[in-house]
C-alpha positions in Angstrom: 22.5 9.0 158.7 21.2 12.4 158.6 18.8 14.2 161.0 15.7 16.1 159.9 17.2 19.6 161.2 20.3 18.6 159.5 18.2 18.3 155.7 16.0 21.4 156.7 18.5 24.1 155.6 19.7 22.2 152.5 15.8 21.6 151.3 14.9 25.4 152.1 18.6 26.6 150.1 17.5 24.6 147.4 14.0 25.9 147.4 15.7 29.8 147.7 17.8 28.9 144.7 15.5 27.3 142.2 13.1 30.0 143.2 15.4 32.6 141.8 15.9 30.5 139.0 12.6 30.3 137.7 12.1 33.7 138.5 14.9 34.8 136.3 13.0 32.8 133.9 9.5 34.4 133.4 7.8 31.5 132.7 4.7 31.6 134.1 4.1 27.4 134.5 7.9 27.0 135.9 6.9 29.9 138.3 3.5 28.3 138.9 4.8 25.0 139.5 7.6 26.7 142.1 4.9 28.0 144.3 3.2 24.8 145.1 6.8 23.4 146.0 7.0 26.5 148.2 4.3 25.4 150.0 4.7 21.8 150.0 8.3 21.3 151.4 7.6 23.4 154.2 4.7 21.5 155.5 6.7 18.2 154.8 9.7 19.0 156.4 7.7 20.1 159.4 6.0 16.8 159.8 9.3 15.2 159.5 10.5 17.6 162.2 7.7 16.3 164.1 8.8 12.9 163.9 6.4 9.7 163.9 2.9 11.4 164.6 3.8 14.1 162.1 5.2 11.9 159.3 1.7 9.6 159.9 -0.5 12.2 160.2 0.9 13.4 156.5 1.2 9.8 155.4 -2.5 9.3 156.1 -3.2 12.4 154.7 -1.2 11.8 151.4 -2.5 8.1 150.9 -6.4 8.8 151.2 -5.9 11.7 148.6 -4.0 9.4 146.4 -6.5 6.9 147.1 -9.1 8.8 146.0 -7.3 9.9 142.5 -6.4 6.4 142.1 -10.0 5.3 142.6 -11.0 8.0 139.9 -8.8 7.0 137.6 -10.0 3.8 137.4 -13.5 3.7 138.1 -13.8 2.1 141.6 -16.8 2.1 142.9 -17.2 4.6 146.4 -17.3 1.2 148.5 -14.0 0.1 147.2 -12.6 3.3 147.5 -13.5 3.6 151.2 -12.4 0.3 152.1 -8.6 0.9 150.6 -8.4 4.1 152.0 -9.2 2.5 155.2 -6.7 -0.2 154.8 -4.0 2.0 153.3 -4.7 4.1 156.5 -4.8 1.0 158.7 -1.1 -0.1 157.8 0.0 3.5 158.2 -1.5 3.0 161.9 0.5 -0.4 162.0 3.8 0.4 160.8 3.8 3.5 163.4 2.5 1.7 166.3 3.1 -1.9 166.2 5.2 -2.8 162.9 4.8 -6.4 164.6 1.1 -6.5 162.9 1.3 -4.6 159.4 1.5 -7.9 157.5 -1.5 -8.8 159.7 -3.6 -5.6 159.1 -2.4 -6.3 155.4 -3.9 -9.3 155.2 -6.9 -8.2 156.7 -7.2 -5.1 154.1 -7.0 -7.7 151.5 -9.5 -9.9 152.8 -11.7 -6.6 153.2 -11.4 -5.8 149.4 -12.4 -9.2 148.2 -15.5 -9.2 151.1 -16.8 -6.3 149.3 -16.5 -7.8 146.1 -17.9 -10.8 146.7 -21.0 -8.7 148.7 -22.0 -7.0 145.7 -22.2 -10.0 143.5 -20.7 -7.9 140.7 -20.3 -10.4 137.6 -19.5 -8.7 135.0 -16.7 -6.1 136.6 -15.8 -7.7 139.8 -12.5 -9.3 139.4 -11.2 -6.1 138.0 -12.6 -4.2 140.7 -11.0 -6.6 143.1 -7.5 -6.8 140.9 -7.4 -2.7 140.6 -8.3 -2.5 144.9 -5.4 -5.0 145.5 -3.3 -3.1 143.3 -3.8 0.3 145.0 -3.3 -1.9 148.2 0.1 -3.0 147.3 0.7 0.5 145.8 0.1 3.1 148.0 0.6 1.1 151.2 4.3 1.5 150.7 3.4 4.9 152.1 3.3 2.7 155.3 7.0 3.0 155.5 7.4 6.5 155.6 7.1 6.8 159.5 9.7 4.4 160.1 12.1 5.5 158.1 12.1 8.9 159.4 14.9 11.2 158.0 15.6 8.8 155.6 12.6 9.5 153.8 12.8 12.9 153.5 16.1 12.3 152.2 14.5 10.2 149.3 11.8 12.6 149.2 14.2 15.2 148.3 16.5 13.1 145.8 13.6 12.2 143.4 12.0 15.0 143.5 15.3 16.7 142.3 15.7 13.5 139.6 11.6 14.4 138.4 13.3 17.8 137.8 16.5 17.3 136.4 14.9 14.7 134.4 12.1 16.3 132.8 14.6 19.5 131.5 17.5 17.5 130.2 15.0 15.0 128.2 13.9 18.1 126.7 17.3 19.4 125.9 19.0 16.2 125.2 16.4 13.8 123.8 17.4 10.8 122.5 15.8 7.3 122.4 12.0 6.7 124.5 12.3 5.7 127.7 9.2 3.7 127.4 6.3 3.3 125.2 4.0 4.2 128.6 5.2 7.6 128.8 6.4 8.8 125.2 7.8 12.4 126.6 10.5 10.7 128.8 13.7 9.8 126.8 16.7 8.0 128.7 19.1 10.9 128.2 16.6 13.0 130.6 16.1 9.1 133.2 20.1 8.7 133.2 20.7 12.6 134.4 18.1 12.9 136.8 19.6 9.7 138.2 22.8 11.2 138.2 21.2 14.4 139.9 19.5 12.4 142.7 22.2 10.4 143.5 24.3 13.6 143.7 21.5 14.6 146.4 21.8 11.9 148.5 25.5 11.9 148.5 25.0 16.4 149.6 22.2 15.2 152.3 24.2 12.1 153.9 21.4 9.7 153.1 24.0 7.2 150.5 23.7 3.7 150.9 22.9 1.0 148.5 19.3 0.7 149.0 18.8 4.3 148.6 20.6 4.7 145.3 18.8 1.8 143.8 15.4 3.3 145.3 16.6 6.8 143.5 18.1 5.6 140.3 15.7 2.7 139.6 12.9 2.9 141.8 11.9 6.6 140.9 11.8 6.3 137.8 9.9 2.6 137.7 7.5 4.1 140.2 6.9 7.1 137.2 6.1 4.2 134.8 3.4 2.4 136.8 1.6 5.5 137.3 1.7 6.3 133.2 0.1 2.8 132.9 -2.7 3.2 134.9 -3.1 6.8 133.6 -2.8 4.9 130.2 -5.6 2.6 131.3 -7.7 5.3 132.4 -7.0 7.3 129.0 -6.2 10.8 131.5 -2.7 12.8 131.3 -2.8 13.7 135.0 -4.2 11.5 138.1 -6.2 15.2 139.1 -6.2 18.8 138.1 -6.2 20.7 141.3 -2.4 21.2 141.9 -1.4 24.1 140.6 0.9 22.9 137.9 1.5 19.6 138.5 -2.3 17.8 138.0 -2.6 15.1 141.0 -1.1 14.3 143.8 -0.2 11.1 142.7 2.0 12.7 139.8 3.9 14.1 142.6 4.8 10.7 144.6 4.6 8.5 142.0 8.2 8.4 142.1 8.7 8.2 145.8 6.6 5.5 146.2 8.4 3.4 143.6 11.7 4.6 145.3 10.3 3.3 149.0 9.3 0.1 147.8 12.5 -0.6 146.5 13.9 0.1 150.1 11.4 -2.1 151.6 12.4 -5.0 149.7 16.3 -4.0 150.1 16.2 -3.6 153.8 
């Protein structure tokens, strides 16, 4: 497997390269969009370079953003919100410190959610309250892995962000049939080559192995799909609008986290 100062030149060449790219290009989202990757791989690959307190520290820091969107998006109450950011951060703590206990400080997140819900006496809203917090539970806590997994999930990190790319321009070009009803603008021509692209990544970065290609080829792109349902759900286009050309955080990892759950439950 790979080491972090091993991916660093690859991820910065890539970053040099695309930004001459959509220079070349002139158009002014493509050029927006490049500039809040210029600033975000940096600070990623440096908490990687960290190691464990570094990759936490951004974990936690990723997960009670997307938390928050998530909340927003569908209309959690500020209680429930706090309380899964706090257990999204608590099995970040766990998997870091004692991966002996995350099941146990999952459990305990859970039980949290449902106190809460049961504490308010909500009627009329409370089981989907307590059916959207579990979800984001289940969701975003695969961030949890992210420590553990070190280089390794940089590597993914890097892949699907390439397949989001690769994806989203040869759809365009190619189109074809829908990918899904959930998200109308993806078409499997676009799915099928960014597959092909990230897979190509992972093979350049020395991160292949099984679980990783399935996390890449079918995780990223099933992780896309359950964000586009609970956008649907909410009736928004984007999970935020303070990214400079991308909307919310969570339409940025919504692929890695479908890719990192796919790990988990490979191994």
């Amino acid at each position: 497997m790979t080491s972090v100062a091993t991916l660093a030149p690859w991820l910065g060449g890539a970053l040099l390269v695309s930004g001459v790219a959509v220079g070349a290009s002139q158009r002014r989202e493509l050029i927006v969009r490049w500039c809040a990757w210029a600033v975000g791989v940096p600070v990623v690959t440096a908490a990687f370079w960290w190691g464990r307190p570094g990759i936490a520290l951004l974990a936690v820091v990723v997960a009670v953003v997307a938390v928050l969107e998530f909340g927003t998006l569908t209309r959690l109450p500020r209680t429930d919100r706090a309380v899964l950011a706090a257990a999204v951060t608590g099995l970040i703590g766990a998997a870091t410190l004692a991966p002996e206990h995350v099941w146990r400080v999952g459990a305990v997140g859970a039980l949290a959610l449902v106190a809460f819900s049961l504490a308010d006496s909500d009627a009329q809203d409370g089981l989907r309250r307590l059916g959207t917090g579990l979800l984001g539970l289940v969701w975003l806590g695969v961030l949890a892995t992210l420590a553990p997994l070190g280089a390794l999930g940089l590597a993914l990190f890097a892949a699907v962000s390439i397949a989001d790319v690769v994806a989203y321009f040869a759809g365009r070009r190619l189109g074809g049939p829908r990918l899904s009803r959930l998200s109308p603008a993806k078409r499997w021509s676009g799915t099928l080559c960014g597959a092909a692209a990230g897979l190509a990544a992972l093979a350049l970065l020395s991160a292949w192995s099984w679980p990783a290609v399935a996390a890449v080829a079918v995780g990223g792109p099933a992780g896309d799909l359950l964000e586009s349902l609970v956008k649907r759900g909410a009736g928004a286009k984007d999970s935020g609008q303070w990214l400079a050309g991308a909307g919310g955080l969570l339409d940025r990892i919504d692929s890695l986290v479908g890719a990192l759950a796919v790990v988990v439950v490979l191994g």
